[in-house]
ZATIGU-739038 format. One line per field, with one value per residue (C-alpha): residue in three letters; x, y, z. Coordinates in pm, whole numbers. Each point is the difference from the previous one (the first is absolute). Layout:
// ZATIGU-739038
resn	Ala:...
xx	X:...
yy	Y:...
zz	Z:...
***
This chain:
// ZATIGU-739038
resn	Unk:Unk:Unk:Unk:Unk:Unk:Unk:Unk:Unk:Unk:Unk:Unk:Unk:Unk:Unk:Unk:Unk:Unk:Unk:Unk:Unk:Unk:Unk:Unk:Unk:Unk:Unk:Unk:Unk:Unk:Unk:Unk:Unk:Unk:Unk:Unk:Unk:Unk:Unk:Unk:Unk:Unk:Unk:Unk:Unk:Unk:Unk:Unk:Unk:Unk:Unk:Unk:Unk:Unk:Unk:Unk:Unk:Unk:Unk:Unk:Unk:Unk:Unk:Unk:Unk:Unk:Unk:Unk:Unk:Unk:Unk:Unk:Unk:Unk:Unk:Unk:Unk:Unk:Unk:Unk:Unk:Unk:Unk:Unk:Unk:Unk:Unk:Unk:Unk:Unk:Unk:Unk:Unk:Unk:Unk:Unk:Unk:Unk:Unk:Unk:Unk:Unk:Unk:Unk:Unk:Unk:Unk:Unk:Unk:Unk
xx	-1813:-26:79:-59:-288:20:-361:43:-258:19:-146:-207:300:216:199:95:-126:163:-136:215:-130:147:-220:-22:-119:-326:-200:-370:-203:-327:88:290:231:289:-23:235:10:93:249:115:-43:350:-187:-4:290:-61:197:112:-127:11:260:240:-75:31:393:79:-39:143:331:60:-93:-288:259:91:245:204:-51:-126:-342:-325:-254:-110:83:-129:151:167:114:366:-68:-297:-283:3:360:-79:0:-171:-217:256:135:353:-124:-204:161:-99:60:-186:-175:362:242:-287:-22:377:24:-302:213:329:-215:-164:365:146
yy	1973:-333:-311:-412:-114:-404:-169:-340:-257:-379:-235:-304:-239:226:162:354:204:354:252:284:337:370:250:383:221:214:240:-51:329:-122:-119:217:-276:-176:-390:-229:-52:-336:168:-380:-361:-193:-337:-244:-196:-321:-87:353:182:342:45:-187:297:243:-144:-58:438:24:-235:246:316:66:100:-205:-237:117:370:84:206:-17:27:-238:-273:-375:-352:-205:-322:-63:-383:26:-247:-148:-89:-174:289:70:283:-33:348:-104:-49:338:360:343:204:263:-47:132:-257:-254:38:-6:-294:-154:86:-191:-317:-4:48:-326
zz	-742:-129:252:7:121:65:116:135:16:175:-254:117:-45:257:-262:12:-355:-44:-222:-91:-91:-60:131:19:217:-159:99:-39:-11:70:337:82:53:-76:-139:-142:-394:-158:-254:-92:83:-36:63:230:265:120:272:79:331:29:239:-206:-287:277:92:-339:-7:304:-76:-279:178:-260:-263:-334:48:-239:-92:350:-151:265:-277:-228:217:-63:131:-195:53:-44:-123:-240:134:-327:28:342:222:310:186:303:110:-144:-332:-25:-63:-64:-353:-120:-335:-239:182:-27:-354:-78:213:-200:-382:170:131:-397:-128:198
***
């Protein structure tokens, strides 16, 4: 089972750095235990606090917005930052990684 791991850090100015990660569960043999696995690194939020990625899941139920799949889930945001969006839960929603890339072949076709 794979799941989001966020790690949230205050910098010295007082700003809140996010660092998203996907991690799995493995088993380690040598010590007969269970540890988490960095499967992925999907970079780094400014601005965004964990529990704002936490209600961005829960506002959609942890399904895709619009096929309704739990796996393969990332955020997107609606308004592209680049395009003068924002990390504010209203601009953020969740797809999985197909209805993020069809979404990402219309936005290149406008």
């Amino acid at each position: 089972m794979a799941f989001f791991r966020i790690k949230s850090i205050k910098s010295t100015q007082g700003k809140h750095i996010s660092y998203l990660y996907l991690v799995k569960n493995h088993w380690d043999k040598e010590k007969q235990q269970s540890r988490q696995k960095v499967v992925l690194y999907i970079g780094k939020v400014e601005g965004l606090e964990s529990f704002n990625i936490k209600g961005v899941y829960e506002a959609y139920d942890g399904k895709c917005k619009n096929c309704g799949r739990m796996d393969t889930l990332t955020i997107s945001h609606i308004l592209p930052l680049s395009r003068g969006g924002t990390n504010d839960l209203y601009n953020l929603q969740v797809l999985c990684k197909r209805c993020k890339s069809k979404e990402h072949l219309v936005e290149i076709k406008r």
